[in-house]
C-alpha positions as CSV (number, residue, x, y, z in Angstrom):
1,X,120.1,9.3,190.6
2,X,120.8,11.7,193.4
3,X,118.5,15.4,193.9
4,X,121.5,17.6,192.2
5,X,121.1,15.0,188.8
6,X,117.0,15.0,188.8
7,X,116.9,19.1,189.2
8,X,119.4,18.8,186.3
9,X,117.6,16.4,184.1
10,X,114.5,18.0,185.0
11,X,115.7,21.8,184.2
12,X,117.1,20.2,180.8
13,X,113.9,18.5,180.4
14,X,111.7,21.8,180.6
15,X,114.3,23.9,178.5
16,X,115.0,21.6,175.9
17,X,110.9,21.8,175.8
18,X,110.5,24.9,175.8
19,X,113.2,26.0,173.1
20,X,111.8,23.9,170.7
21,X,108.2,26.1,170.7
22,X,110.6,29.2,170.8
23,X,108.8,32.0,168.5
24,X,108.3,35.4,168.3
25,X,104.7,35.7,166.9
26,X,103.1,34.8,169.8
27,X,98.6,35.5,171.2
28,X,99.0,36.3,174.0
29,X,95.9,35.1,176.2
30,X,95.3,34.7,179.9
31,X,93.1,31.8,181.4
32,X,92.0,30.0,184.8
33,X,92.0,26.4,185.0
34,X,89.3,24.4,186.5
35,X,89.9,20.7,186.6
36,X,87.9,17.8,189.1
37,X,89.2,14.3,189.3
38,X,88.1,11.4,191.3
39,X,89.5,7.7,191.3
40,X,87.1,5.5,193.3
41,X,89.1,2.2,194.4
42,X,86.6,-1.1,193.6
43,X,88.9,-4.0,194.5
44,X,92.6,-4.6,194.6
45,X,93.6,-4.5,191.3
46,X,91.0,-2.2,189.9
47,X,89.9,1.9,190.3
48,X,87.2,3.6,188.7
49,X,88.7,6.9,186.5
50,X,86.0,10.3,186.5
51,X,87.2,13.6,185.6
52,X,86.0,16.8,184.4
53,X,88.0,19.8,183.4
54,X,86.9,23.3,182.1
55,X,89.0,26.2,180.7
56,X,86.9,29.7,179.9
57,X,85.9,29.8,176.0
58,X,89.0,27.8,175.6
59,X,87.5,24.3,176.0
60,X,85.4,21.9,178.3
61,X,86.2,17.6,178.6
62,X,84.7,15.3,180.7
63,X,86.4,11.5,180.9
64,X,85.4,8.2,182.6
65,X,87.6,5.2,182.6
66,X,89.0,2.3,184.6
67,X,92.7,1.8,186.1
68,X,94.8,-1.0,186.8
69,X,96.5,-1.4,189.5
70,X,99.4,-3.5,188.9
71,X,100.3,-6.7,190.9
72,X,104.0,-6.4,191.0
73,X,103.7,-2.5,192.4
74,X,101.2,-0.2,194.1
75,X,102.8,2.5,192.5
76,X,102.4,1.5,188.8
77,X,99.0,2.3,187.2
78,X,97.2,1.8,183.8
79,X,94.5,3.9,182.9
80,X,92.1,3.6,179.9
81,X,89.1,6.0,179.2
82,X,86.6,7.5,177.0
83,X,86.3,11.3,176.9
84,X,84.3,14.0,175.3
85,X,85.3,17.5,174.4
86,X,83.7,20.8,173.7
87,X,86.7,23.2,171.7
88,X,86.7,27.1,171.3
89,X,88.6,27.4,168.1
90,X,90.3,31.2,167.8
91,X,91.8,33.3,164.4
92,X,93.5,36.4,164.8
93,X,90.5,38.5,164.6
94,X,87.4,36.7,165.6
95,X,86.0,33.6,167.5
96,X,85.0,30.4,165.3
97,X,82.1,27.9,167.1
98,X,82.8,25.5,168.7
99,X,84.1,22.2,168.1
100,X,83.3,18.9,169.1
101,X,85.8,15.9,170.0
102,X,85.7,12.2,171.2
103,X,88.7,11.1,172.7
104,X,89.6,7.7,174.0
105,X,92.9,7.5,175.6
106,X,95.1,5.3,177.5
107,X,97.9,5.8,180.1
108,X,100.5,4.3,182.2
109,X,102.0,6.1,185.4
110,X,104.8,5.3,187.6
111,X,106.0,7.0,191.0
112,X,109.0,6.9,193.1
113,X,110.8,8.6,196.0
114,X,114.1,9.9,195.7
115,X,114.8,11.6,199.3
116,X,111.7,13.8,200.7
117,X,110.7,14.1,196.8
118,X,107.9,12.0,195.2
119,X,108.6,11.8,191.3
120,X,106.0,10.7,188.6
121,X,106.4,9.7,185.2
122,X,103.6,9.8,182.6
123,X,103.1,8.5,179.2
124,X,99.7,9.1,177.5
125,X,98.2,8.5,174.6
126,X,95.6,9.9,172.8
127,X,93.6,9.3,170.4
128,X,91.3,12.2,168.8
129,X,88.4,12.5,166.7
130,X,87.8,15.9,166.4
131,X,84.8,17.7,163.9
132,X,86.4,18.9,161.0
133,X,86.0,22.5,160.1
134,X,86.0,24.3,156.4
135,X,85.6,28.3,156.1
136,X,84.8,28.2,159.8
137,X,81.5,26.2,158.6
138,X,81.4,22.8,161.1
139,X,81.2,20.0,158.9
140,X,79.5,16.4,160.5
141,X,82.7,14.6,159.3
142,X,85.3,13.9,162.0
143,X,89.4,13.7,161.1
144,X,91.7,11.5,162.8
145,X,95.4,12.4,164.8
146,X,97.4,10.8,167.7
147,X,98.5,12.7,170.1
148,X,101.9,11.5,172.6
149,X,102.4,13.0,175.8
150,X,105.1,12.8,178.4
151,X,104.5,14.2,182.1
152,X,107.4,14.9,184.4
153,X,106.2,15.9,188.6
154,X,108.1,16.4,191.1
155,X,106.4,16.8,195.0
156,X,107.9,18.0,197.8
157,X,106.5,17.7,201.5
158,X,106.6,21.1,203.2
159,X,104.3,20.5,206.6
160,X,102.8,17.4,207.8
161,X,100.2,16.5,210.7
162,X,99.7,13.1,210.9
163,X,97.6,13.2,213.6
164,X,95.3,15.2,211.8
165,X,96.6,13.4,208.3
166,X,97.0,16.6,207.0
167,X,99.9,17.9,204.6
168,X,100.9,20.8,202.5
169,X,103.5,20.3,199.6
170,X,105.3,22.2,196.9
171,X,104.7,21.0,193.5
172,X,105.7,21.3,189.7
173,X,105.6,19.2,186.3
174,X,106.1,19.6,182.7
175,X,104.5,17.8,180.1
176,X,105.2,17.6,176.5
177,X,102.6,17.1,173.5
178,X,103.1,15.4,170.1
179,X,100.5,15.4,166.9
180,X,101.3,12.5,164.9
181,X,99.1,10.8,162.0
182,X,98.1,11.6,158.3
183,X,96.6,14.8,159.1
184,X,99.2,16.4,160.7
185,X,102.1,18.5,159.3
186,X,105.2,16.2,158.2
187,X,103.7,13.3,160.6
188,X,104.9,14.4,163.4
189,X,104.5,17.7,165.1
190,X,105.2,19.5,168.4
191,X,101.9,20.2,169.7
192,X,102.1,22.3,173.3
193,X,104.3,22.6,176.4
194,X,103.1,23.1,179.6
195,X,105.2,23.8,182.7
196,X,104.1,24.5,185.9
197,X,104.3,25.1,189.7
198,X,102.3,25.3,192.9
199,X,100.9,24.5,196.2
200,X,98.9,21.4,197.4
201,X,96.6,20.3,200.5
202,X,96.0,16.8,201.5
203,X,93.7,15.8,204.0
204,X,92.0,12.3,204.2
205,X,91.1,11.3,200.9
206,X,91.1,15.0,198.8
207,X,94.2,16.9,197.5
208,X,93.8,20.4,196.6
209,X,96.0,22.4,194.4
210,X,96.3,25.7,193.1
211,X,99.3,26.8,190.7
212,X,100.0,28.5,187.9
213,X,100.7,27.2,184.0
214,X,102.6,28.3,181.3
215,X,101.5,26.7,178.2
216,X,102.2,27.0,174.9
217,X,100.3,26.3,171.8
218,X,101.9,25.6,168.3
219,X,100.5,26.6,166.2
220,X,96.9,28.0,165.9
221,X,95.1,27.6,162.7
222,X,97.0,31.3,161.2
223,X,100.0,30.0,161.7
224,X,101.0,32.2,164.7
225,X,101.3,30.2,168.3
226,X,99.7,30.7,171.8
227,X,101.0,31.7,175.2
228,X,98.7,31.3,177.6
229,X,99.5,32.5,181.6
230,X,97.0,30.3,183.6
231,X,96.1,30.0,187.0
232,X,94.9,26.5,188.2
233,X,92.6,25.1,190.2
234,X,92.7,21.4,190.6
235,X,90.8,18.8,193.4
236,X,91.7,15.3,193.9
237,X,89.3,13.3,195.5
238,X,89.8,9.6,196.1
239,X,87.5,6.8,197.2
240,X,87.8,3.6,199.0
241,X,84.5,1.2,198.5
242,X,86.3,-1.7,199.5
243,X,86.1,-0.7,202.8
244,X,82.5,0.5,202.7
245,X,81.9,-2.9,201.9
246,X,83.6,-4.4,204.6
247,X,81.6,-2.3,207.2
């Protein structure tokens, strides 16, 4: 696949996307992004997974987990962890409490280059236990749903100081959400898009990016869906202990 084909397939991938959540009933709703994730490397084959992320009476989720680092590539990961999430549920006219989830989930990532890009491919899966809810009462019971995801990034170098290890890139993804399981409209259900784009910093072992995400919601619990303009804030911070053992 040369750059013309992966701007192609990627432009498809995003319109095709974002077509199928195409409606005119739309709440409109504007939102910042706060997300921090570490990975802390423990040996050769195995990372320790810790992330917190927290969106502004829209909802709060905090994860710890393990990856895997496979044997026959650096640059193909498995990721499993267990995360808790604090919901702001919305109607049309007022604000309902908040609503509890648990949510294990596992994930498998893979990254290339294809000329000065670096690509990254993302299949998650969730799995969500989330408080049920009846006339806006919270009930202690707790329904069950899937949920698939696909995440498509492309990164692309823009300034580089080696000396200094330093870097600033260009970046942007889209990722796609499915519902699927009992509870869920016909099975299977288009759950949210969300495209965006950005600029990162890289030195030494933290990345720091700031960007700005369309997402899309479908639907809320009236019926009507969600288009949120959101500006993000995300830090990367990795750790080495092998080597603070070594010393």
């Amino acid at each position: 696949m040369n750059f013309y084909q992966l701007i192609f397939c990627y432009a498809i991938f995003v319109f095709s996307s974002l077509k199928s959540l195409a409606q005119e009933d739309f709440i409109y709703e504007n939102q910042v992004w706060i997300g921090y994730l570490t990975s802390a490397r423990v040996s050769d084959r195995i990372s320790i997974w810790n992330d917190a992320h927290f969106v502004p009476e829209s909802f709060l989720i905090v994860r710890t987990g393990a990856t895997y680092h496979f044997n026959f590539s650096e640059k193909v990961r498995g990721t499993s962890t267990l995360g808790f999430a604090r919901l702001w549920l919305y109607s049309r006219n007022d604000l309902t409490p908040t609503r509890n989830e648990y949510r294990p989930w596992g994930q498998t990532t893979a990254t290339f280059n294809l000329n000065k890009f670096t690509i990254t491919n993302r299949f998650r899966y969730d799995a969500r236990f989330r408080q049920e809810i009846e006339d806006n009462f919270l009930l202690d019971n707790y329904e069950f749903n899937w949920r698939l995801r696909y995440f498509l990034m492309a990164q692309y170098p823009i300034y580089k100081n080696s000396e200094k290890n330093t870097e600033w890139y260009a970046y942007s993804y889209n990722e796609i959400l499915y519902d699927t399981g009992k509870n869920v409209t016909k099975g299977f259900r288009l759950n949210q898009n969300r495209f965006t784009v950005g600029i990162g910093y890289k030195f030494d072992n933290l990345r720091i990016q700031l960007g700005y995400l369309n997402m899309i919601k479908n639907p809320t619990t009236d019926g009507s869906k969600t288009f949120a303009n959101t500006a993000m804030l995300m830090v990367f911070h990795n750790f080495d202990l092998r080597t603070k053992q070594q010393n």
